[in-house]
C-alpha positions as a Markdown table, in Angstrom:
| # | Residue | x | y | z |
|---|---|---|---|---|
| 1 | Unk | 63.4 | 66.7 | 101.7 |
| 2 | Unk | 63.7 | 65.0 | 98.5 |
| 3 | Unk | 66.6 | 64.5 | 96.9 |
| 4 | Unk | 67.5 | 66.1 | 92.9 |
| 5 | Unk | 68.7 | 63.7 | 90.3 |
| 6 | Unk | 72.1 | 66.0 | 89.8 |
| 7 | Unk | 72.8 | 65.5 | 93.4 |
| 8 | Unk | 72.8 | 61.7 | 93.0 |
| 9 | Unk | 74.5 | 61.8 | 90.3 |
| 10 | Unk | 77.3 | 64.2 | 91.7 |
| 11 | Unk | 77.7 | 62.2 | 94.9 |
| 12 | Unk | 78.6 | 58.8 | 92.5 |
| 13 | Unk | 80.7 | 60.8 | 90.2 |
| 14 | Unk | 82.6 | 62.1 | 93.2 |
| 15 | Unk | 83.0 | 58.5 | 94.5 |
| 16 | Unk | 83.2 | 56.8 | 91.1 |
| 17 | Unk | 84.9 | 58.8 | 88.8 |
| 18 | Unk | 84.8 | 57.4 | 85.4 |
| 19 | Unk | 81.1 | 56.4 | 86.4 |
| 20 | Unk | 78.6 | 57.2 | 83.1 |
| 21 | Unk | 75.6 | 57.6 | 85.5 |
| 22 | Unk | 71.8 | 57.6 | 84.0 |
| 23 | Unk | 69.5 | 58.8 | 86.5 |
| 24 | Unk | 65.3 | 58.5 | 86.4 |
| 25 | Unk | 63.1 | 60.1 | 88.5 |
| 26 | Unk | 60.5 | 57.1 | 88.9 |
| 27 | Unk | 57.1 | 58.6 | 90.5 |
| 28 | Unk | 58.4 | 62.5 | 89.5 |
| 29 | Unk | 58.3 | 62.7 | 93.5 |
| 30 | Unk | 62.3 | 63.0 | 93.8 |
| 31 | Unk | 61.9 | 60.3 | 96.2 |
| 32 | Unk | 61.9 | 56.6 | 93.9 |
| 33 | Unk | 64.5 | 57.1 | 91.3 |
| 34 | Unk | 66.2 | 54.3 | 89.0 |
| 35 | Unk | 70.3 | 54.3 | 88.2 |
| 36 | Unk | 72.2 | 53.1 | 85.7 |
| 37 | Unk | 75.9 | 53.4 | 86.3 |
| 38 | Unk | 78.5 | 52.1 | 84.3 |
| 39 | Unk | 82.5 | 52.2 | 85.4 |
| 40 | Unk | 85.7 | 50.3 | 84.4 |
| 41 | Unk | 86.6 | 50.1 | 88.1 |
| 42 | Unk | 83.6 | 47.7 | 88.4 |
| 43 | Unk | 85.6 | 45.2 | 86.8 |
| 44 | Unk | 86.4 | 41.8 | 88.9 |
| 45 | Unk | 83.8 | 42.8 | 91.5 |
| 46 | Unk | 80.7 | 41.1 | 92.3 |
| 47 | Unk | 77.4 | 42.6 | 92.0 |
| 48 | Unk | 76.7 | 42.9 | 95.1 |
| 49 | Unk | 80.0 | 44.9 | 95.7 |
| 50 | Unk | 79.1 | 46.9 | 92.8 |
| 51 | Unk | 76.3 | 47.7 | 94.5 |
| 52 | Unk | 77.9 | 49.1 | 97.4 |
| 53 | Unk | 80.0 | 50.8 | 96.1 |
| 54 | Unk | 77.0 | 53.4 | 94.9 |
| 55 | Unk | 75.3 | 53.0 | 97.9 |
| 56 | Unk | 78.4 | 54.1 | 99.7 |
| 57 | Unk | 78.7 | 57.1 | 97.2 |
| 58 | Unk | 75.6 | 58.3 | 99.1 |
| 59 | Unk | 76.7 | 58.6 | 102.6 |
| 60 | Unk | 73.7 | 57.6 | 103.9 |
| 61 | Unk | 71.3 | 59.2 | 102.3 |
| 62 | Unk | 69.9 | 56.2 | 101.0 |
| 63 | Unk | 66.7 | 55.3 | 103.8 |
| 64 | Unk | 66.6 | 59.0 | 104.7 |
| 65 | Unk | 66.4 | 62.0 | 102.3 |
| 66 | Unk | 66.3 | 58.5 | 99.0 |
| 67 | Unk | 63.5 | 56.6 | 99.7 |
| 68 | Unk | 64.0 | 54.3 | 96.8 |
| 69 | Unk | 66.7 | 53.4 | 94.5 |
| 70 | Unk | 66.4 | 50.6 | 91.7 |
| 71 | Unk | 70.2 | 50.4 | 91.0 |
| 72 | Unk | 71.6 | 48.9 | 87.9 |
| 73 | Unk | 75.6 | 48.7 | 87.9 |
| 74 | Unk | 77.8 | 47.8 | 84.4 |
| 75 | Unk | 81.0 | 47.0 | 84.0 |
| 76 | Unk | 82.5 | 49.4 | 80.5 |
């Protein structure tokens, strides 16, 4: 089952707080979806452990019920 864009987006706000989060649904399948989120607690870190940190936010949904996720992370 495809995943909504709000749910997404309230997983990474529950794991990122001060995260603005942008959300795009890609193919309008609820299954390819692009991200944009932007936090303060990025600072220092690496892309790559940006990165994880939003992929962690979705408790492995990412593979499964997300098929596809182009992520962009910011620092504020």
């Amino acid at each position: 089952m495809p995943m909504q864009a709000s749910e997404i987006t309230d997983m990474i706000q529950a794991a990122i707080p001060d995260a603005k989060i942008e959300i795009e649904d890609l193919a309008g399948d609820g299954d390819h979806y692009k991200a944009r989120v932007v936090s303060v607690s990025f600072a220092g870190l690496s892309r790559v452990r940006q990165h994880q940190m939003v992929y962690a936010a979705l408790q492995g949904k990412m593979g499964g019920e997300l098929h596809a996720l182009a992520l962009e992370t910011a620092v504020e």
